[in-house]
NUDO-728875 format. One record per residue: chain; x, y, z of N, C-alpha, C, O in turn. Coordinates in steps of 0.1 Angstrom, whole numbers, plus 2048, in hexadecimal, padded with zeros to 3 digits. Example, Ala and Ser with C-alpha at 12.3 -4.5 7.8 and 13.67 -1.06 7.14 Angstrom:
<atoms>
ATOM kette npx npy npz capx capy capz cpx cpy cpz opx opy opz
ATOM     A 884 7C7 84E  87B  7D3  84E 884 7DF 84E 88E 7DF 855
ATOM     A 880 7EA 847  889  7F5  847 881 800 84F 886 80B 850
</atoms>
This chain:
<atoms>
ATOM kette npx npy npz capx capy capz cpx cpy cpz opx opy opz
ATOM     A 7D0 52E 853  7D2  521  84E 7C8 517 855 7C7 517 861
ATOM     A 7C1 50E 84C  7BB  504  853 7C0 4FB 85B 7CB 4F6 858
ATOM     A 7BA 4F6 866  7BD  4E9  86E 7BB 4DE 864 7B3 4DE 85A
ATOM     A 7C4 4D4 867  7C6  4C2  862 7B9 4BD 86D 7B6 4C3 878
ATOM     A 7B5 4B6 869  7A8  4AF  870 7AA 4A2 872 7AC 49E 867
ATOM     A 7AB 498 878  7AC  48E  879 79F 488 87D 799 48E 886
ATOM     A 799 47B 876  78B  475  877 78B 469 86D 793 465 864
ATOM     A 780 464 871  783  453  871 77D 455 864 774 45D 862
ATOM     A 784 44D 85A  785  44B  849 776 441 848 772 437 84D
ATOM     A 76D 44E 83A  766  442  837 760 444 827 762 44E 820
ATOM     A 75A 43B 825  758  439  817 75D 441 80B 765 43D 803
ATOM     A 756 44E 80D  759  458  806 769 45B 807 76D 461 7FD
ATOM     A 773 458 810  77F  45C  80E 789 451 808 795 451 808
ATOM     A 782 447 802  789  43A  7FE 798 442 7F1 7A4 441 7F0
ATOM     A 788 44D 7E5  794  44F  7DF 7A1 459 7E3 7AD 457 7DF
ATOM     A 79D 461 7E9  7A8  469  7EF 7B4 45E 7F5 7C0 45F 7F2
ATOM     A 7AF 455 7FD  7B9  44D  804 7C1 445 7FC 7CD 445 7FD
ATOM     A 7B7 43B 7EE  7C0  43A  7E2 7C8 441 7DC 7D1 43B 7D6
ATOM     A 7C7 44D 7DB  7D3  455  7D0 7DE 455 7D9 7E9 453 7D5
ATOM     A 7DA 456 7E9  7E6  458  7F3 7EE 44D 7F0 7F9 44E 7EC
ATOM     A 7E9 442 7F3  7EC  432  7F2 7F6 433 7E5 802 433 7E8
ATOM     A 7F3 435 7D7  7F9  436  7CE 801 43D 7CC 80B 439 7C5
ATOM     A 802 448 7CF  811  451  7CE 819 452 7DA 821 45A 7DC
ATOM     A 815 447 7E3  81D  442  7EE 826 436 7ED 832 435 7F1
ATOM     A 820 42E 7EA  823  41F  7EE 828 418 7DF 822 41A 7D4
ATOM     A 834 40F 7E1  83A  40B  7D4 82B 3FE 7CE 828 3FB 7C2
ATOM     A 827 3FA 7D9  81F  3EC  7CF 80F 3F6 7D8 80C 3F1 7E3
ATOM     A 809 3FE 7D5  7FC  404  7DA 7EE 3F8 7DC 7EB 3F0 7D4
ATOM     A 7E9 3FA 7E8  7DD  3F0  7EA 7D5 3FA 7DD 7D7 405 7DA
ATOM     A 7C9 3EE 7D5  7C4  3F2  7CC 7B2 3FC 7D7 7AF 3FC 7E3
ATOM     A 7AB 404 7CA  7A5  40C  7D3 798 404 7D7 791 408 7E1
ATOM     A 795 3F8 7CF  78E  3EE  7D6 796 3E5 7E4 78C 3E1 7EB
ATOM     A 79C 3E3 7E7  7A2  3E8  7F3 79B 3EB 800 796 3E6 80A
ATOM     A 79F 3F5 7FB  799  3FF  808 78A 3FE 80A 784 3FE 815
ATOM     A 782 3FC 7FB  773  3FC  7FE 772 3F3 805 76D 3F5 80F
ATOM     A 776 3E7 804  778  3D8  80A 77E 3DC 81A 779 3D4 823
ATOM     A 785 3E4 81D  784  3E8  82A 77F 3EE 833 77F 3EE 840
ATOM     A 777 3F7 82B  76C  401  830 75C 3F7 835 755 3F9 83F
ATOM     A 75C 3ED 828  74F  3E6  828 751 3D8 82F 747 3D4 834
ATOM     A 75A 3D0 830  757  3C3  82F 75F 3B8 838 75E 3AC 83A
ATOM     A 76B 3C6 83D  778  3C8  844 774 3CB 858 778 3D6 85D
ATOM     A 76E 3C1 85F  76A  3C4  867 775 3CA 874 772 3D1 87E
ATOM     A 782 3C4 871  78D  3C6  87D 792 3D3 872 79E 3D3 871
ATOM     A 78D 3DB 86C  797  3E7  860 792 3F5 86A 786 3F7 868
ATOM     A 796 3FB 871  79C  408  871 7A2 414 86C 7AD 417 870
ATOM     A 79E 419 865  7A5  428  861 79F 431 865 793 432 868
ATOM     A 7AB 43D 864  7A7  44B  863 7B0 44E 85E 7BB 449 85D
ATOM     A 7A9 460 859  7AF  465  850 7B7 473 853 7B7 475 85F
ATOM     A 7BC 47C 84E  7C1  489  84E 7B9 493 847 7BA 493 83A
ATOM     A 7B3 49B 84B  7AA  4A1  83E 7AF 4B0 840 7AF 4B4 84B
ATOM     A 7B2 4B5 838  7B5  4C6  834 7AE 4D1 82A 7B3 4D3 81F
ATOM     A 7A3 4D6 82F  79B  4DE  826 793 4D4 81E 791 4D7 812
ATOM     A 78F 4CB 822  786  4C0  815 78F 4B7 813 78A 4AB 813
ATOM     A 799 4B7 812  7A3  4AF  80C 7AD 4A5 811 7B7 4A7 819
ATOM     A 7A9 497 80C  7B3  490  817 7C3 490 814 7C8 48F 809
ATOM     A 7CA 491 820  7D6  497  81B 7E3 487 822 7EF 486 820
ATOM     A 7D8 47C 82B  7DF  471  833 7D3 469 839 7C8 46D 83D
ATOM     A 7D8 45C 838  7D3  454  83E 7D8 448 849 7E4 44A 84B
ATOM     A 7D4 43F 851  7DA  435  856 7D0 433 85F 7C7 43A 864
ATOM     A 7D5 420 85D  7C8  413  85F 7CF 40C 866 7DB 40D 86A
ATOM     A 7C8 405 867  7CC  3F8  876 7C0 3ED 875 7B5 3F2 874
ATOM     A 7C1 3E1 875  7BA  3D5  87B 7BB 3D0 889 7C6 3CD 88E
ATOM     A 7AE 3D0 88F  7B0  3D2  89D 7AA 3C6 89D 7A0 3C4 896
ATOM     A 7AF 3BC 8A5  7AA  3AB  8A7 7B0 3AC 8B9 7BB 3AD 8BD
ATOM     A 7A3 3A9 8C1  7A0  3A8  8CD 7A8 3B9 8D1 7A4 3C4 8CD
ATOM     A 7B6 3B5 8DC  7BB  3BD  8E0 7C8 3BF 8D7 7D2 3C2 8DD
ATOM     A 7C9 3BC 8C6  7D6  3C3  8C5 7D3 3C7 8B5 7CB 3C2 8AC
ATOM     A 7DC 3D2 8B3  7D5  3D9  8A5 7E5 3D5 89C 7EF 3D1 8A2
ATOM     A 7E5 3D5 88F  7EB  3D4  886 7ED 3E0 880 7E2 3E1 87A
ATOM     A 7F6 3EC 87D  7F2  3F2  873 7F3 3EC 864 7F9 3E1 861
ATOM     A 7ED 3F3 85D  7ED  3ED  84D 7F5 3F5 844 7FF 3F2 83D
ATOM     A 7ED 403 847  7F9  413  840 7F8 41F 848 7EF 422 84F
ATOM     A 803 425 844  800  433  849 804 43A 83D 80D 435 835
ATOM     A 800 445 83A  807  44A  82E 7FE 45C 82E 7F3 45F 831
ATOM     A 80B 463 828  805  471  824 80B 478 818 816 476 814
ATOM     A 803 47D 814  806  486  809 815 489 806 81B 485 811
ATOM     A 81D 48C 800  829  48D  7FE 827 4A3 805 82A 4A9 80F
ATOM     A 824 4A5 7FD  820  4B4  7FC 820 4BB 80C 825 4C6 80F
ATOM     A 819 4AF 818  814  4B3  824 81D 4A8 82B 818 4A7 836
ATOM     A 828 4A1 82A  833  49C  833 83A 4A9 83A 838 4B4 835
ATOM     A 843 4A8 844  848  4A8  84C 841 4B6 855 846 4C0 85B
ATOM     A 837 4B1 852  82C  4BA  85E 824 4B4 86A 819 4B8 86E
ATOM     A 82B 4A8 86F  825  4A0  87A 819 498 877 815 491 881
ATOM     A 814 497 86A  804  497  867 808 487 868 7FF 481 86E
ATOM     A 811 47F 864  810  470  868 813 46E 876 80F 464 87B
ATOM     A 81A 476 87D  81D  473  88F 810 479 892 80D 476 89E
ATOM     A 804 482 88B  7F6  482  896 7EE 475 88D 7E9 46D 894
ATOM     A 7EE 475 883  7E9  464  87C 7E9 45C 887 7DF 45A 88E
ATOM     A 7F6 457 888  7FB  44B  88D 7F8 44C 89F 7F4 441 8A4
ATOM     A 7FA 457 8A6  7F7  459  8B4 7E7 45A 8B0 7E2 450 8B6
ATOM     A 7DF 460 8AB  7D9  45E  8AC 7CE 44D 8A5 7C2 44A 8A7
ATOM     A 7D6 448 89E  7CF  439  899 7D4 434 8AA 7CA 42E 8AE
ATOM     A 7DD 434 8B4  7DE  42B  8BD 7D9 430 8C9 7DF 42B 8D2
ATOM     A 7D2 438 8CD  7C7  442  8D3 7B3 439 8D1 7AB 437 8DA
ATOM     A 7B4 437 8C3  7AA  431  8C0 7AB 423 8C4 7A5 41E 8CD
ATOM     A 7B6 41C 8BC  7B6  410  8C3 7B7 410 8D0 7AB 40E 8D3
ATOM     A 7BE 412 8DE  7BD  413  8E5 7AB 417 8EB 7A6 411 8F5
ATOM     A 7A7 41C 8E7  79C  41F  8E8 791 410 8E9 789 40C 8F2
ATOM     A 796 40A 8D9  78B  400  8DA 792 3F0 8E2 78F 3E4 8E2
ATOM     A 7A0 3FA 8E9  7A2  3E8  8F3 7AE 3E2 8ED 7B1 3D6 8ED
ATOM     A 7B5 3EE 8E8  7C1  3E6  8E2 7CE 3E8 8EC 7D3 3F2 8F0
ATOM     A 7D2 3DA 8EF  7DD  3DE  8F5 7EF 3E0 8F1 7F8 3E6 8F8
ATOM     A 7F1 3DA 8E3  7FB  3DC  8DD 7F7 3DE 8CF 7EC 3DA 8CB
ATOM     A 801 3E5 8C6  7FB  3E5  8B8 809 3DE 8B7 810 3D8 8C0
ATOM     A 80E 3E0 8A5  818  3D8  8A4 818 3E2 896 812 3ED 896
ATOM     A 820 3DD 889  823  3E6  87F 832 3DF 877 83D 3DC 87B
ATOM     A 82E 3DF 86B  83E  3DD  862 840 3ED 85E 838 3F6 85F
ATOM     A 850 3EC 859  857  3F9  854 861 3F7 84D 86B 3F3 853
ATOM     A 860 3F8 842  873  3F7  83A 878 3FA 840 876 404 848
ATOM     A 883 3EF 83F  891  3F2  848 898 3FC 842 8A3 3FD 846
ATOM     A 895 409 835  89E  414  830 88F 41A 837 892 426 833
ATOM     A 888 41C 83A  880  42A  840 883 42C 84A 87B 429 853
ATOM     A 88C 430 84D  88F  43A  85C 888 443 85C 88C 449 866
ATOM     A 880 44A 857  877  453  85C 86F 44B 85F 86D 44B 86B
ATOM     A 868 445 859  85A  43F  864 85F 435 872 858 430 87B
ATOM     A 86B 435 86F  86C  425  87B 877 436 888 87D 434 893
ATOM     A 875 441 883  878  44A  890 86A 44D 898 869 44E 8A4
ATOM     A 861 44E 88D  855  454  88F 852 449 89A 851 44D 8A5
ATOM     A 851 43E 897  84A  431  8A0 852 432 8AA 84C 431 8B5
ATOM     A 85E 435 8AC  862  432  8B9 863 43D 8C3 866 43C 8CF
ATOM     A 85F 445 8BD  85C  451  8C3 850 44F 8CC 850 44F 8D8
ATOM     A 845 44C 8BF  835  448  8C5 839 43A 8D1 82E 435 8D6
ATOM     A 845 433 8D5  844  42A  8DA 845 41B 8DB 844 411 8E3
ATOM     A 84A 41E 8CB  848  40E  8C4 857 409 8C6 861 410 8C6
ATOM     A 856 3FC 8C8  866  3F4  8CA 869 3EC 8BB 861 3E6 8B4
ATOM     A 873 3EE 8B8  876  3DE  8AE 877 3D5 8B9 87C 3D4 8C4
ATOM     A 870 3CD 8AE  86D  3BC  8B2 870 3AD 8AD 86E 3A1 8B1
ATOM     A 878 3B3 8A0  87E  3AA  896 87A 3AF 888 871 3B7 885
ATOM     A 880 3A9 880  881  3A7  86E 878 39F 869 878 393 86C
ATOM     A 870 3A3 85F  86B  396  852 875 39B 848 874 3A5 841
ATOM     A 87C 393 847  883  392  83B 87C 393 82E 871 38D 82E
ATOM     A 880 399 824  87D  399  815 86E 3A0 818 867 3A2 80E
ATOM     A 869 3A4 821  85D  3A9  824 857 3AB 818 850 3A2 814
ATOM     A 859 3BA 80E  855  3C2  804 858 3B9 7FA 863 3B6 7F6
ATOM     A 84D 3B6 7F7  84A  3B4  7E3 853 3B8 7DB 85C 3B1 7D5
ATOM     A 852 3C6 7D8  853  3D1  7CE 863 3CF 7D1 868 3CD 7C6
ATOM     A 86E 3CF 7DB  87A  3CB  7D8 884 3C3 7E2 890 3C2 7E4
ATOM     A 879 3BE 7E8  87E  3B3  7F1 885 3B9 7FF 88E 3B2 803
ATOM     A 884 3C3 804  887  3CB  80C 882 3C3 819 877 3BD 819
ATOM     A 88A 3C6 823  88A  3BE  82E 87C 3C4 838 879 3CB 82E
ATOM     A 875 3C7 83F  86B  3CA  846 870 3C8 856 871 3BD 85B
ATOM     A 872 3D2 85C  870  3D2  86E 866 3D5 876 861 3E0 879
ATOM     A 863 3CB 879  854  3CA  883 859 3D1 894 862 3CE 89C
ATOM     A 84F 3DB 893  84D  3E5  89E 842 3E1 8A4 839 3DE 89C
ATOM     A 840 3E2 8B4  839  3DC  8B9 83A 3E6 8C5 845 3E9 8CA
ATOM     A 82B 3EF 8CA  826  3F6  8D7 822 3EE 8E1 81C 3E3 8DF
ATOM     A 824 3F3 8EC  81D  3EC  8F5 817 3F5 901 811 3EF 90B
ATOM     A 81A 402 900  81B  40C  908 80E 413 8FF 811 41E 8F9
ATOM     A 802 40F 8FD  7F8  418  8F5 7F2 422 8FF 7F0 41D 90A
ATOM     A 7EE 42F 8FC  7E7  437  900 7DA 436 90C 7D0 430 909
ATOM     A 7DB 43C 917  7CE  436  91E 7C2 43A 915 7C3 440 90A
ATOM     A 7B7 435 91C  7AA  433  911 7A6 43E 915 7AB 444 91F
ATOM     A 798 445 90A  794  452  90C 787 44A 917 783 441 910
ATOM     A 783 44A 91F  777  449  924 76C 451 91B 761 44C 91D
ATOM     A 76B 459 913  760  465  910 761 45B 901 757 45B 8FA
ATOM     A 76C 452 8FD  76A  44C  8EF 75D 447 8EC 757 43F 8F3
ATOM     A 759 44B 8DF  74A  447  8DB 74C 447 8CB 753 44F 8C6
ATOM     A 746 43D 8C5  742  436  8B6 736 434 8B0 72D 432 8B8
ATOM     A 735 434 8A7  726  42D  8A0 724 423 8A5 719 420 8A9
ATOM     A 731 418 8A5  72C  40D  8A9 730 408 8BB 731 3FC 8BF
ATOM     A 730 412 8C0  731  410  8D2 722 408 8D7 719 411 8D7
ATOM     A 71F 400 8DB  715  3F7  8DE 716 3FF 8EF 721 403 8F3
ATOM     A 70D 400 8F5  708  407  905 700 3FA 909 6F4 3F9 906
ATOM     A 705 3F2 90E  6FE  3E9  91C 6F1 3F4 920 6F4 400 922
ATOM     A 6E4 3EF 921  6D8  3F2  926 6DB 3F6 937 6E6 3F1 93B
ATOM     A 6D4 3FF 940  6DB  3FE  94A 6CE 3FB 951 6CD 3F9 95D
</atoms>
């Protein structure tokens, strides 16, 4: 059996990440979207789940100074309850941490008890309610909030890592 690959989302996996998006999510970000986050989206972070070619999960974050936002996490229906959003997610706050983040933060329907076990597993606290949060049926939203992020990789390196002259 192949290894799940985890690596930072780009262009080319916009449509994979849209079909995710769409047979995930009751109101789906459109797949212009995501191009707009890939291209134009300077605080947008993703990565993805890749399995044999195929993306099978995703999850993003907006990282502004020291604190990240996630936006989604989401996987395939087919490939849930195989940890692949608990290495997503440990791994999206690995990277942030990486680039200097010291807390992330995150909404979750107040009926997904599976993702709001997952977060608190990874560490995450509730921190209060937005009311009526969700669109699609006015579902209440609980903001989860880390503060305990991962130490940084020292060896972390990017396309866009700038090196001071020495």
């Amino acid at each position: 059996m192949s290894e799940v690959i985890i690596r930072r989302m780009t262009l080319d996996d916009v449509d994979g990440v849209h079909y995710i998006e769409e047979n995930t999510f009751p109101k789906p970000w459109s797949r212009d979207s995501f191009v707009q986050e890939m291209t134009k989206n300077h605080c947008a972070r993703y990565l993805v789940a890749e399995l044999d070619g195929k993306i099978i999960g995703f999850a993003g974050a907006w990282i502004v100074l020291d604190e990240a936002h996630v936006t989604n996490i989401a996987v395939l229906k087919d490939y849930r309850g195989q940890k692949i959003g608990e290495r997503l997610t440990a791994e999206l706050m690995q990277y942030a941490a990486n680039l200097g983040v010291v807390y992330m933060t995150l909404e979750v329907r107040r009926s997904n008890l599976v993702a709001q076990n997952l977060y608190k597993k990874l560490n995450f606290e509730y921190v209060g309610i937005r009311k009526k949060y969700y669109e699609d049926n006015g579902e209440d939203a609980f903001l989860f909030c880390c503060q305990h992020m991962p130490e940084i990789n020292p060896d972390f390196e990017e396309a866009e890592t700038v090196h001071e002259e020495e």
